[in-house]
C-alpha positions in Angstrom: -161.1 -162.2 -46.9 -162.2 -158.5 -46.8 -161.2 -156.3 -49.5 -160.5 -152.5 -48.2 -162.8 -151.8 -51.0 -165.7 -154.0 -50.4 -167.7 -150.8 -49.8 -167.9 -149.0 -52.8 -168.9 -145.6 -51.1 -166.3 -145.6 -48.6 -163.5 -143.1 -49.1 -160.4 -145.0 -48.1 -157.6 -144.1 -46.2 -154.0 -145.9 -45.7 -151.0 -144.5 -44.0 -147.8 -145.6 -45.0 -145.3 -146.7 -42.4 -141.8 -147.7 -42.8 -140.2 -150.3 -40.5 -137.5 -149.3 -38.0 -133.6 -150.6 -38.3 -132.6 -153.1 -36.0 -134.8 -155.5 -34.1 -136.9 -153.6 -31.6 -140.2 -152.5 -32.9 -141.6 -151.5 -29.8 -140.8 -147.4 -29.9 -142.5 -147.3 -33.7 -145.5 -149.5 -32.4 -146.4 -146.9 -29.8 -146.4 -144.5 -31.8 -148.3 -146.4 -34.2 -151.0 -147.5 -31.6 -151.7 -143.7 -30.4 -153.0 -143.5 -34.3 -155.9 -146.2 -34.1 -158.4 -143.4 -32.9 -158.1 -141.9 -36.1 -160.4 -142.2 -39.0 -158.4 -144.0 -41.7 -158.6 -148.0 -43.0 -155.0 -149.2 -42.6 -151.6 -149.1 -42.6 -149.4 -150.2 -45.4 -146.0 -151.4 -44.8 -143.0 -150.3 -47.1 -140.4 -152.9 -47.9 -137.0 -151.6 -47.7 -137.6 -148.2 -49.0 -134.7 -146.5 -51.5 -132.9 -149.9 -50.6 -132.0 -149.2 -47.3 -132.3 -152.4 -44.7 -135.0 -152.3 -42.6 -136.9 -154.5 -40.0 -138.9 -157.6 -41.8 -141.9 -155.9 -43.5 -143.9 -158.8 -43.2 -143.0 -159.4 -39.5 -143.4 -155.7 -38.6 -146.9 -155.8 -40.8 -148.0 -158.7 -38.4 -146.7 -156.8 -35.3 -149.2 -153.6 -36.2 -152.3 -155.6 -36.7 -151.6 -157.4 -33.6 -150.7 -154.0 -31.4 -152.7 -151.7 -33.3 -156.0 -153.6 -34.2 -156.3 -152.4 -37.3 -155.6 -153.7 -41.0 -152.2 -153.6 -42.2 -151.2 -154.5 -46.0 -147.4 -155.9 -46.7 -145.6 -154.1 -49.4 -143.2 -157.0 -51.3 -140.8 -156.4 -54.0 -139.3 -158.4 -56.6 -135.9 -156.6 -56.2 -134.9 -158.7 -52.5 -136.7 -162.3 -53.6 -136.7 -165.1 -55.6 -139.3 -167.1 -57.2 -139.0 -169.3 -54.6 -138.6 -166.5 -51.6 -141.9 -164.8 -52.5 -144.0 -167.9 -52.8 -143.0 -168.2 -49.4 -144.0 -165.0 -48.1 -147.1 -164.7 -49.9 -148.1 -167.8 -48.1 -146.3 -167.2 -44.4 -148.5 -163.6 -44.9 -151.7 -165.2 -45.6 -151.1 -167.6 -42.6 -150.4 -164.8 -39.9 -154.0 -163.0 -41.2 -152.3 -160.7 -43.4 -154.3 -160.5 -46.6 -153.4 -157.4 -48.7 -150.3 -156.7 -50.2 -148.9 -154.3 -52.6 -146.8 -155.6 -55.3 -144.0 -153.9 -56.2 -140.5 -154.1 -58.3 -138.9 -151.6 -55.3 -136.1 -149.1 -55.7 -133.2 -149.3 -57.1 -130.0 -151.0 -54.8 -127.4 -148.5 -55.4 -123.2 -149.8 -54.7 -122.2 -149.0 -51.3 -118.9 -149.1 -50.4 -119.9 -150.7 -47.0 -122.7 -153.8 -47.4 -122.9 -154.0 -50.8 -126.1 -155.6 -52.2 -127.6 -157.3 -55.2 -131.3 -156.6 -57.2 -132.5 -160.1 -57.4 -135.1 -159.4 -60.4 -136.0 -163.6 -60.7 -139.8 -162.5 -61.7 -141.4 -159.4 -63.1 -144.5 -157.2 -61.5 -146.6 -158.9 -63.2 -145.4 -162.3 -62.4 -145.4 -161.3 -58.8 -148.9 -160.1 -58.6 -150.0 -163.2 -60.9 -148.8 -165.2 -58.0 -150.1 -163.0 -54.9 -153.7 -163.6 -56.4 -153.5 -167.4 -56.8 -152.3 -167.6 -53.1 -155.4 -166.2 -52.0 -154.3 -162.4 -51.0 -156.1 -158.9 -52.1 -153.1 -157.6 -54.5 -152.4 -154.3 -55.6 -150.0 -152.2 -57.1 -148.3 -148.6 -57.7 -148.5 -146.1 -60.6 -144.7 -144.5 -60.7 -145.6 -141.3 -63.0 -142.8 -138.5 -63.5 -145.8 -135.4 -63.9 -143.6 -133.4 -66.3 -143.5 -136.6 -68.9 -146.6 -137.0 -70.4 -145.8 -140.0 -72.7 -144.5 -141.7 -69.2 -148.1 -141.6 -68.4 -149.3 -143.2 -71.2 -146.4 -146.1 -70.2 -147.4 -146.4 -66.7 -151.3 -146.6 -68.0 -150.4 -149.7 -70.4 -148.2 -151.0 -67.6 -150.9 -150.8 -65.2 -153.7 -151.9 -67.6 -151.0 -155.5 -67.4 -150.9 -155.1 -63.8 -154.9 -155.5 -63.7 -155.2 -158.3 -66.1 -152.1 -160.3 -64.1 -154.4 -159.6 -61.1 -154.0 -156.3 -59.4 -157.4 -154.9 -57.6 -156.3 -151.3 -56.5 -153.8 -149.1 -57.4 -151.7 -146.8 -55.4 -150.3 -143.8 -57.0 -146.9 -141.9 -55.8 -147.4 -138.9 -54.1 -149.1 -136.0 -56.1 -148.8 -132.4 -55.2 -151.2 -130.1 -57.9 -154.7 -130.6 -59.5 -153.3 -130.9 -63.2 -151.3 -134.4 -62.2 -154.2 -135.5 -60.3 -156.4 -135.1 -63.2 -154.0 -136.5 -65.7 -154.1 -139.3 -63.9 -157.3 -139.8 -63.1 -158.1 -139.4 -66.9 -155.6 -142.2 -67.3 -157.1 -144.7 -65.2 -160.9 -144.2 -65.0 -161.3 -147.0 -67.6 -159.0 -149.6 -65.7 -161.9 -151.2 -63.1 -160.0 -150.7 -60.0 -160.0 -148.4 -57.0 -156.9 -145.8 -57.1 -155.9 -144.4 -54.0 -154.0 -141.2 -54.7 -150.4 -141.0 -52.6 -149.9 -137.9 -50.4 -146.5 -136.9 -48.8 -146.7 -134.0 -46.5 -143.5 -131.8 -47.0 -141.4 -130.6 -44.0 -138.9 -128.1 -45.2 -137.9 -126.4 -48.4 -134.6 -128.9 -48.5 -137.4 -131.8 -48.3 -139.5 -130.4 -50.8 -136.2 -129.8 -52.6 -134.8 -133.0 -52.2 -138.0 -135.4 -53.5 -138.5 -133.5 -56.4 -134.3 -133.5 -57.6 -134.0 -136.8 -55.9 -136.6 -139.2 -55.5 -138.1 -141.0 -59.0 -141.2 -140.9 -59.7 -142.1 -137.2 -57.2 -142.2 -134.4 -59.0 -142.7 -131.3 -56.5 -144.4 -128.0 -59.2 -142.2 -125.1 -58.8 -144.7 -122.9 -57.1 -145.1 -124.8 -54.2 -141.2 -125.0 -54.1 -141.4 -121.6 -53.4 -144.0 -121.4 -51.1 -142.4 -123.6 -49.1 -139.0 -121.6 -49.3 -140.9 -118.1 -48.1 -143.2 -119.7 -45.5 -142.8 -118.8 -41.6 -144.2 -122.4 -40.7 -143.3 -124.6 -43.5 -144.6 -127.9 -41.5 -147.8 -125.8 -41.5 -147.4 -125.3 -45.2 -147.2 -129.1 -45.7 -150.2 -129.6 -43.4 -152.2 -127.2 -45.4 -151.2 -128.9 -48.6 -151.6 -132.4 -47.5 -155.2 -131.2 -46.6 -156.2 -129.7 -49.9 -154.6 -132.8 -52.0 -156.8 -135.1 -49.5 -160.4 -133.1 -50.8 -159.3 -133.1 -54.0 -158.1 -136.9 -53.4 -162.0 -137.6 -52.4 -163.2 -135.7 -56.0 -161.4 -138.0 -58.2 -160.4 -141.6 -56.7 -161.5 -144.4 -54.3 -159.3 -143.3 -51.7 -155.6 -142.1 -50.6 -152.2 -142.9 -48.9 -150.8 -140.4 -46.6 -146.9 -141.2 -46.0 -146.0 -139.1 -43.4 -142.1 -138.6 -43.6 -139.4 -139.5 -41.4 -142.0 -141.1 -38.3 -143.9 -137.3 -38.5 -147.1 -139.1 -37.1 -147.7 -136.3 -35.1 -148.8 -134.5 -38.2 -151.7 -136.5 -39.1 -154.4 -135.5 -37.0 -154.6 -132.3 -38.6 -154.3 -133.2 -42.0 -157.1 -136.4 -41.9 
């Protein structure tokens, strides 16, 4: 089992990919296989994102490394298993060659009127990555940090300190969008013994930019690049630009990044990597 971080000097580079609805991966996957040529590490595979149902993440995770040829790490979440249902992934991923996953306790499930669902919650974070490291898999985990709370730093850093000590052995960060964050949470973690990759979420639109930071937990979007966004002539360009700065500064400070291009924007990462 190779870690993505068995060479120290490498800078390494994920991109996030969320599953399709339904049961035919094939659109996404060749999309997805148009990407290999690029210089990144791996893909990493969202579970479920803002508790919305999505394809399998661990069958879609397989599908990519087969199509693809490249590494692809399984995001699970203590929110849609049991003890007993992620004992069983953990091991069904180790047997189909998937070795790194990302534990995490996933986004809230909101009431719907229509399909209703339930958090399951049977183990903690830590309990989850405990057990991802005894059955054999690289394990890591996220840093949820709301920039304009400095004590919730100071949480997350003694949460993730826990995360490290269950087992965690890289860190992912949500996405960050100005050098003061990134160095607050570099400072933060320096001491913790672990590659962080530093998360990076291209924005569209004003109404996207608008929409993670009002919206989303843990994305805080700074005011000035709000409205930079708002009085740009090519606001994808914008994001492209921005992306590309927060990737060099990415390389400054921490082992390596994840790009999560929105809404299947694939297109867009060419320029920014």
């Amino acid at each position: 089992m190779i870690s993505l971080f068995s060479d120290t000097r490498q800078f390494v580079i994920t991109i996030e990919v969320v599953p399709p609805p339904g049961n035919d991966p094939s659109s996404l996957l060749e999309k997805l296989a148009g990407l290999s040529s690029l210089d990144f590490q791996a893909f990493s595979v969202a579970s479920n994102p803002v508790a919305k149902p999505k394809m399998s993440a661990m069958a879609f995770t397989h599908l990519i490394q087969q199509r693809c040829g490249k590494k692809a790490m399984l995001h699970l979440t203590v929110r849609d298993h049991n003890r007993l249902g992620l004992q069983s992934e953990l091991w069904g991923a180790h047997a189909l060659g998937i070795d790194t996953v990302v534990a995490v306790t996933g986004d809230p499930s909101l009431p719907r009127l229509e399909e209703p669902a339930s958090t399951v919650g049977d183990l903690t974070v830590f309990e989850l990555i405990k057990m991802a490291e005894e059955s054999g898999l690289n394990t890591g985990a996220v840093l949820d940090f709301r920039p304009e709370y400095d004590e919730g730093l100071d949480h997350e850093a003694d949460r993730l300190k826990r995360k490290v000590d269950s087992g965690c052995r890289f860190v992912v960060t949500q996405p960050v969008y100005d050098e003061s964050t990134a160095r607050k949470i570099y400072i933060a973690t320096k001491d913790l013994g672990v590659p962080v990759m530093m998360g990076i979420l291209p924005l569209l639109s004003p109404r996207h930019a608008i929409f993670l930071h009002d919206k989303v937990a843990g994305i805080a979007v700074p005011e000035d690049l709000r409205n930079e966004m708002a009085n740009s002539g090519d606001p994808v360009q914008t994001g492209i630009i921005q992306s590309r700065q927060m990737l060099e500064m990415a390389e400054n400070m921490f082992s390596g990044a994840c790009v999560m291009p929105p809404f299947d924007r694939f297109d867009i990462l060419e320029k920014i990597l």
